[in-house]
C-alpha positions as MATLAB code, in Angstrom:
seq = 'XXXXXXXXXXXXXXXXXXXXXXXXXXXXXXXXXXXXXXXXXXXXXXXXXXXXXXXXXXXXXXXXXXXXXXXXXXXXXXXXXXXXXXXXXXXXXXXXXXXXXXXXXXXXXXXXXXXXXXXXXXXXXXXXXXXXXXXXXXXXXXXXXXXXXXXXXXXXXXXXXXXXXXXXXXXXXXXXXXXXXXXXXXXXXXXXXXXXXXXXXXXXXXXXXXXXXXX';
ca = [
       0.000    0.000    0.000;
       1.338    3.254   -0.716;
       1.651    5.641    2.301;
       2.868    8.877    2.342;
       4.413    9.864    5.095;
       1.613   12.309    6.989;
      -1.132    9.440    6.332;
       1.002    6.419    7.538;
      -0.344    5.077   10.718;
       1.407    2.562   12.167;
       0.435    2.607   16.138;
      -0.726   -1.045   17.012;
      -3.450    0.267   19.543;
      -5.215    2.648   16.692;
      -4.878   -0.222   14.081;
      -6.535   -2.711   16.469;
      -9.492   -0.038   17.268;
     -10.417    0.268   13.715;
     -10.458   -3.870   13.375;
     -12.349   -4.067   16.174;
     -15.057   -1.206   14.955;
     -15.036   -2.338   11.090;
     -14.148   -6.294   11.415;
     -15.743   -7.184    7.918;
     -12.066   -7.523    6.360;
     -11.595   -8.772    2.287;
      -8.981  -11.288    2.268;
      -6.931  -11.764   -0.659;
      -5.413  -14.691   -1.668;
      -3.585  -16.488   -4.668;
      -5.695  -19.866   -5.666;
      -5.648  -22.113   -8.576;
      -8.188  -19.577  -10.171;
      -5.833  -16.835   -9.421;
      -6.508  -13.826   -7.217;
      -9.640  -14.596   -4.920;
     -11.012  -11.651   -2.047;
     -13.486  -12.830    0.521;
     -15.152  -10.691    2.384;
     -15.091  -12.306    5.949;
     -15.251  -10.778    9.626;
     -12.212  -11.706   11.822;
     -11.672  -11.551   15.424;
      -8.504   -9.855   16.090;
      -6.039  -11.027   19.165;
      -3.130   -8.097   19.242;
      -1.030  -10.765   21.328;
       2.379  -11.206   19.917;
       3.357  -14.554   19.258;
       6.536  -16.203   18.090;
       4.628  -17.144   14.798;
       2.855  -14.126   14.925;
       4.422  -11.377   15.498;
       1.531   -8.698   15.229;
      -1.272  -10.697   16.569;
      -3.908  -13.072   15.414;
      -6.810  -12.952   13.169;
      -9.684  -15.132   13.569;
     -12.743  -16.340   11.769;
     -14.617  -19.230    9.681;
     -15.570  -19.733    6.178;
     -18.639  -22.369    4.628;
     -16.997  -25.599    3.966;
     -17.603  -25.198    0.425;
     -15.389  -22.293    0.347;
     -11.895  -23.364   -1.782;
     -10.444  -20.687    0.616;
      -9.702  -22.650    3.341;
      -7.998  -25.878    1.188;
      -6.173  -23.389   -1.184;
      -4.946  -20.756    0.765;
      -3.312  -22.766    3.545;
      -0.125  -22.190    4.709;
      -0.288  -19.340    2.201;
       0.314  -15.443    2.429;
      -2.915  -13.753    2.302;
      -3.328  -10.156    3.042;
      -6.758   -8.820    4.932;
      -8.190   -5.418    4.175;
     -10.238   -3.500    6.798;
     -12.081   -0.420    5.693;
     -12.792    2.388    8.127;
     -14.744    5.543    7.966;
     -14.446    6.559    4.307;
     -16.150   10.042    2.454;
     -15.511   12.075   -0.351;
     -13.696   15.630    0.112;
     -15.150   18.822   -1.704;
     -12.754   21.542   -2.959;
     -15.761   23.839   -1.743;
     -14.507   23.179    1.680;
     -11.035   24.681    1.308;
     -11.224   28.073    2.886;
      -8.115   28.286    1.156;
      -9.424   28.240   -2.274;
     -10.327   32.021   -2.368;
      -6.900   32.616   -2.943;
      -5.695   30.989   -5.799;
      -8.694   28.751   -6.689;
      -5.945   25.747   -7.194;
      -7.898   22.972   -5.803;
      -8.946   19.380   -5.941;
     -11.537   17.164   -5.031;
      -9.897   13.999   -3.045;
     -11.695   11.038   -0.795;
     -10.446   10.729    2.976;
     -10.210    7.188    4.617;
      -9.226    4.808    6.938;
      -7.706    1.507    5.794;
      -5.373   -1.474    8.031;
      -3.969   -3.838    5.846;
      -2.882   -7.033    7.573;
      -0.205   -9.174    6.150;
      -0.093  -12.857    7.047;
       0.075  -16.672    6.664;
      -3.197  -18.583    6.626;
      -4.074  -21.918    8.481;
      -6.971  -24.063    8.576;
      -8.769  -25.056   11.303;
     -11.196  -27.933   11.056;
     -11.629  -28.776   14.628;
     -15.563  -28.257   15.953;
     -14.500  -27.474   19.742;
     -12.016  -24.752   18.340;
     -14.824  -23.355   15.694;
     -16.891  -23.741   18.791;
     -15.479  -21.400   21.040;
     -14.466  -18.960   17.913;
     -18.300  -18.531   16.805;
     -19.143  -18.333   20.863;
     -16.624  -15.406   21.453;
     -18.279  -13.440   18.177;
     -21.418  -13.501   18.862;
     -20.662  -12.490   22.301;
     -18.812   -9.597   20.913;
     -21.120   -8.440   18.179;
     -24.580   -8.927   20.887;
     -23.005   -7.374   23.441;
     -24.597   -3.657   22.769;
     -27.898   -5.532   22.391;
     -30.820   -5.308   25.438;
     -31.299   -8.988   25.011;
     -28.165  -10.343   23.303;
     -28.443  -13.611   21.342;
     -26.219  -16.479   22.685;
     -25.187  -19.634   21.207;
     -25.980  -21.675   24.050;
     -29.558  -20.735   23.077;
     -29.688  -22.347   20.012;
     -30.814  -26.419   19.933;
     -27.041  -27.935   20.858;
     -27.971  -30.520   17.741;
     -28.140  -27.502   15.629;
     -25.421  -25.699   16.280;
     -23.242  -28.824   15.975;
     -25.020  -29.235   12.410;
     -23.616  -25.473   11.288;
     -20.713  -25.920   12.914;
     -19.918  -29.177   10.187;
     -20.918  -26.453    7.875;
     -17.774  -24.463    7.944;
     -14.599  -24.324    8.871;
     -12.013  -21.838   10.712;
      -9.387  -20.203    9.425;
      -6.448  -18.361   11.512;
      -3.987  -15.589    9.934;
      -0.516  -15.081   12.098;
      -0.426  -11.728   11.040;
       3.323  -10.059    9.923;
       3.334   -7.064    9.437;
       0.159   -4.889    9.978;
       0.178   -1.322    8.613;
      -2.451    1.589    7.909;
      -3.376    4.777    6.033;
      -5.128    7.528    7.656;
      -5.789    9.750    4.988;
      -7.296   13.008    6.482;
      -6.604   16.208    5.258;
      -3.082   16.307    6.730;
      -1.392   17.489    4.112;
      -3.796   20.907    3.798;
      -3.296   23.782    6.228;
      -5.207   23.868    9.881;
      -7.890   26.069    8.082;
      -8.578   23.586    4.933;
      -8.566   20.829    7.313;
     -11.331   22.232    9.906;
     -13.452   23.402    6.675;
     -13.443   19.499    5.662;
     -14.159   18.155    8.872;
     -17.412   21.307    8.993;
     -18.148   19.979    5.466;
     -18.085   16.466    5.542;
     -20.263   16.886    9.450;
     -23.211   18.199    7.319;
     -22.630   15.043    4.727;
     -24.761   11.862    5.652;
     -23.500    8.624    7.090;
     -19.536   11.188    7.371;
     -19.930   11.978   11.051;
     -17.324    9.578   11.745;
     -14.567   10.566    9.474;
     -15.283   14.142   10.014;
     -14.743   13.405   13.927;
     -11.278   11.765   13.086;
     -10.267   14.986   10.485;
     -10.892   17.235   13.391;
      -8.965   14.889   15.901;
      -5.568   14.940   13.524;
      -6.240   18.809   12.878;
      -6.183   18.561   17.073;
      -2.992   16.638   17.103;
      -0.930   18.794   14.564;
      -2.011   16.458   11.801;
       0.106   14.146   13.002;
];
């Protein structure tokens, strides 16, 4: 991925945040049919390991999914998309000057580099699809467990897929948020894109690097 310098993010706690709040990730892998990209949510586990030096990503794909038989013991790379908008020139307070402007898109990406493994063991898939749903109910009032599913059931879906583990190398992102415009530009995007449905989040994170120095 190229990463300028003022958008390269590298801290391993603001990388892990943005997995945890966007874990849909597209993993892309080289298979007999050439370049495949599933789009898969993973649980990520920041512990370093000897074998994985930047943590551990975690999730399952159906059975039927040549992932899992083609990909193993491969190098796959996992994409995770953050808050995301377009930019208007408009926005620029700077533009009154010389009118030599551009529109651009601000984002968030973490790009996770690692080897895959196959998992096909049910109590292992078990406790992966338990710790999940745990995670992704745990905002609810009344969240859904899988103890309270039928036990013959779940054991039925669990034969249905299998797990998948990435021992992640090297795990890098791009914060791409006005940093290379001056204090003014950047607070005019972050007013702009507030006003812009569904870019509340990105234009939170604009004003927090205008905040920082837009570092």
């Amino acid at each position: 991925m190229y990463r300028p310098p003022a958008f390269a993010r590298d801290d391993p706690v603001a990388l892990a945040a943005v997995i945890a709040a966007h874990p849909l990730a597209t993993v892309v892998a080289h298979t007999r049919g050439g370049l495949s990209a599933d789009p898969l949510p993973l649980h990520f586990d920041p512990t370093p390991t000897a074998d994985a030096p930047c943590g551990t990503l975690r999730g399952h794909v159906a059975r039927a999914n040549p992932l899992w038989r083609e990909a193993a013991g491969a190098d796959v790379l996992a994409v995770f998309h953050g808050p995301q908008a377009y930019v208007s020139p408009s926005w620029y307070p700077g533009k009154a000057a010389t009118h030599e402007v551009v529109p651009t898109w601000n984002y968030v990406v973490v790009q996770a580099h690692g080897r895959l493994r196959a998992v096909d063991d049910a109590r292992w898939l078990h406790a992966l699809v338990t710790r999940l749903t745990a995670t992704h109910e745990a905002r609810r009032p009344q969240p859904w467990a899988v103890s309270d599913a039928p036990a013959a059931y779940v054991e039925r879906m669990l034969c249905a897929i299998v797990g998948i583990e990435i021992a992640v190398q090297r795990l890098e992102g791009k914060f791409k948020l006005s940093q290379n415009r001056t204090e003014a530009d950047r607070l005019g995007v972050a007013d702009g894109l507030a006003t812009e449905p569904g870019a509340a989040a990105i234009a939170a994170l604009v004003r927090d690097a205008s905040r920082r120095g837009a570092g």
